[in-house]
C-alpha positions in Angstrom: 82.4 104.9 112.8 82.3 108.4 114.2 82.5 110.2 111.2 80.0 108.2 110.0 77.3 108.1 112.6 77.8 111.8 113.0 77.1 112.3 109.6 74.2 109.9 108.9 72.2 111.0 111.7 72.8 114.6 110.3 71.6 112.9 106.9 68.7 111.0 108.4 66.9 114.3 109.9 67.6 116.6 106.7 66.3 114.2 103.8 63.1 114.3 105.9 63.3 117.7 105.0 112.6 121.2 92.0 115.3 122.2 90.2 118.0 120.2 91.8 116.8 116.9 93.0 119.9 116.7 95.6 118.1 119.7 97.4 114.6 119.1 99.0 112.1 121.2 100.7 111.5 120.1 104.5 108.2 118.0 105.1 106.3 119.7 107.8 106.1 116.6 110.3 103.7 118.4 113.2 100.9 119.5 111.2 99.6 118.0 107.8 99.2 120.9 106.0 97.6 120.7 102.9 99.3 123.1 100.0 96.6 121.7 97.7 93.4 124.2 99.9 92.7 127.2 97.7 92.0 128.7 100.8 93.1 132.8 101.5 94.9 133.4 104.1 91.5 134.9 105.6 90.0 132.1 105.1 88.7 129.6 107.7 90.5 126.1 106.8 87.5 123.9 107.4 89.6 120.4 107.4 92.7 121.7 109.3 94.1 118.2 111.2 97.0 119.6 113.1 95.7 119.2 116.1 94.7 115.2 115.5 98.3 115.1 114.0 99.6 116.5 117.1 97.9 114.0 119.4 98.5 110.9 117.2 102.5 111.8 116.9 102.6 112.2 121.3 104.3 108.8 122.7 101.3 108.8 125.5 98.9 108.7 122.4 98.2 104.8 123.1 97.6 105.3 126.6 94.5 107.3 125.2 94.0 109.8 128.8 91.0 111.3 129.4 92.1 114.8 127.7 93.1 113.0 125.0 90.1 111.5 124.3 88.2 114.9 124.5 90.5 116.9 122.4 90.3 113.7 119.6 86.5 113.7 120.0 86.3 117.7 119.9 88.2 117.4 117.1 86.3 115.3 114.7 83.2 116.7 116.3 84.4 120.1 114.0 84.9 117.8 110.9 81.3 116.8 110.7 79.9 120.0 112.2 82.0 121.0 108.7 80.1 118.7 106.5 76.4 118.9 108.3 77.0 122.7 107.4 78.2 121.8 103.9 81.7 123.2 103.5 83.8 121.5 100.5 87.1 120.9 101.0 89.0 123.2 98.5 90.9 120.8 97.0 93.3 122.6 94.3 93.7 119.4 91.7 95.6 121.7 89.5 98.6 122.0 91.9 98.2 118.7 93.3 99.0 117.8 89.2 101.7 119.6 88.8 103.0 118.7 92.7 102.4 115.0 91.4 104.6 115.8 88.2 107.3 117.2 89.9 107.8 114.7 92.3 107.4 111.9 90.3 110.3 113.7 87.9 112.6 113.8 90.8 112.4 110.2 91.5 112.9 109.4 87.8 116.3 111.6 87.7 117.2 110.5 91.4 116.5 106.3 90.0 119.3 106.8 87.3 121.9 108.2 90.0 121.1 105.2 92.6 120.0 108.0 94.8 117.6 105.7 97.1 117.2 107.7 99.8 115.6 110.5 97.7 114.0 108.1 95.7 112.2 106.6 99.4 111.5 110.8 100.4 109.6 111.5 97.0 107.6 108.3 97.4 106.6 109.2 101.0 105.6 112.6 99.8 103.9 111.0 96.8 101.7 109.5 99.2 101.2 111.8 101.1 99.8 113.7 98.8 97.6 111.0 97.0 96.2 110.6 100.9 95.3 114.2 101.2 93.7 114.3 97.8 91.7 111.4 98.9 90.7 112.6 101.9 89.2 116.2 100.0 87.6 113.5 97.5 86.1 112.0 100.8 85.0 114.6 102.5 83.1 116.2 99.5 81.5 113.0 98.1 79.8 113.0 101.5 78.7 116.2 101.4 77.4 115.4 97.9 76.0 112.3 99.1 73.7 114.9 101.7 72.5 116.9 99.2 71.6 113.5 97.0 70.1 111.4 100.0 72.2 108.9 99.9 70.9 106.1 102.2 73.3 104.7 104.8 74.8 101.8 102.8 76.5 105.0 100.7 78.4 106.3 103.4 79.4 102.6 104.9 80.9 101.6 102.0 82.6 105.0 101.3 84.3 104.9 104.6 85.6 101.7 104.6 86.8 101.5 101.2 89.1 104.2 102.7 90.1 102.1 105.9 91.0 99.4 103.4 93.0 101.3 101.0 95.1 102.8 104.1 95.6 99.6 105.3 96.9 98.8 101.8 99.8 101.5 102.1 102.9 99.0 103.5 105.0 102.1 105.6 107.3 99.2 106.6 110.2 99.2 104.4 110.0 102.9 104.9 110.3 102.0 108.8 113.5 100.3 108.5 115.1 102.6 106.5 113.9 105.3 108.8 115.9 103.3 111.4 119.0 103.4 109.1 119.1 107.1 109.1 117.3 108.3 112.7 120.6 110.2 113.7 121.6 111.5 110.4 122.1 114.5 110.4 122.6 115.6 105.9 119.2 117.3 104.5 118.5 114.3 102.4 118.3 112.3 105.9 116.7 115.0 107.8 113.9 115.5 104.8 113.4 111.8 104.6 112.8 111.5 108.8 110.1 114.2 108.5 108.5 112.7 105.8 108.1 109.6 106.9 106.6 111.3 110.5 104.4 113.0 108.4 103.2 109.8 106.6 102.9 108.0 109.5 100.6 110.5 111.4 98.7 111.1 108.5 97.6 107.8 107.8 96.9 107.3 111.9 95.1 110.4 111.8 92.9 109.6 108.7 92.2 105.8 110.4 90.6 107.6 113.5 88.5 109.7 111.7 87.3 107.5 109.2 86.4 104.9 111.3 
């Protein structure tokens, strides 16, 4: 566990001291970005994962190449620089309410209509967004478990209660009907494909960094 050892050893040495539902916005499939950080625009964005997203979505990702390794490394290196220091992640539950309300709205009015392939879009972006919540809630009950010495067992089970619950999240009947539309070209299609990339490299990307 990366994440983890970085962080325990950190631990160790400091507790000795819509309107329409026909019409969708475009899921950003490159980088995960996270509406839900209160952060300003001059603001540093602590938890930023495009780059993992980046590296997880290149074919050549499995072949894992020296760089690759490297940039992957350097890149969780800054997540737990990010917690040693104590930075929350600025999770903004508020929106991610009314985000969570909206959606699930859409997929109610899109249900009566037989509208399935919106209905499959809002329930990739619904879990998208329950992932990003739960990585903020991650992240800062760490950071919480610093500042309360937690012992190791804390931060075990915290992490792989996370591995399991991804593991729980079935992407494949979203897979096949990603196969059904992969040269559609209609913005219900198009907003569907991206959000299912999205998904896919979020929940690779979380993986590596949990464990």
């Amino acid at each position: 566990m990366q994440l983890y050892n970085a962080v325990t050893t950190q631990t160790s040495s400091s507790s000795n001291e819509a309107t329409q539902t026909n019409q969708v916005q475009t899921a950003d499939a490159v980088n995960d970005v996270d509406s839900m950080q209160t952060t300003n625009n001059h603001e540093i964005n602590y938890y930023d994962l495009g780059i993992i997203l980046k590296l997880v979505q290149n074919n050549n990702f499995n072949k894992q190449d020296a760089k690759q390794v490297d940039k992957l490394e350097d890149e969780i290196k800054k997540i737990t620089t990010n917690i040693n220091e104590e930075h929350f992640y600025p999770f903004n539950t508020s929106q991610y309410q009314s985000e969570l309300r909206y959606l699930n709205s859409k997929i109610n009015i899109n249900s009566k209509y037989d509208n399935d392939l919106a209905v499959s879009r809002d329930m990739l972006k619904l879990t998208i967004l329950e992932n990003r919540k739960n990585f903020a809630q991650t992240i800062n009950s760490i950071i919480d478990g610093k500042n309360s010495f937690k012992d190791k067992k804390y931060y075990i089970s915290l992490l792989k209660d996370q591995i399991k619950r991804i593991k729980r999240i079935d992407i494949k009947p979203f897979a096949k009907e990603y196969s059904k539309v992969i040269n559609q070209k209609d913005q219900v299609s198009v907003a569907y494909k991206n959000a299912f990339i999205t998904l896919k490299s979020q929940l690779k990307a979380h993986s590596i960094i949990y464990n």
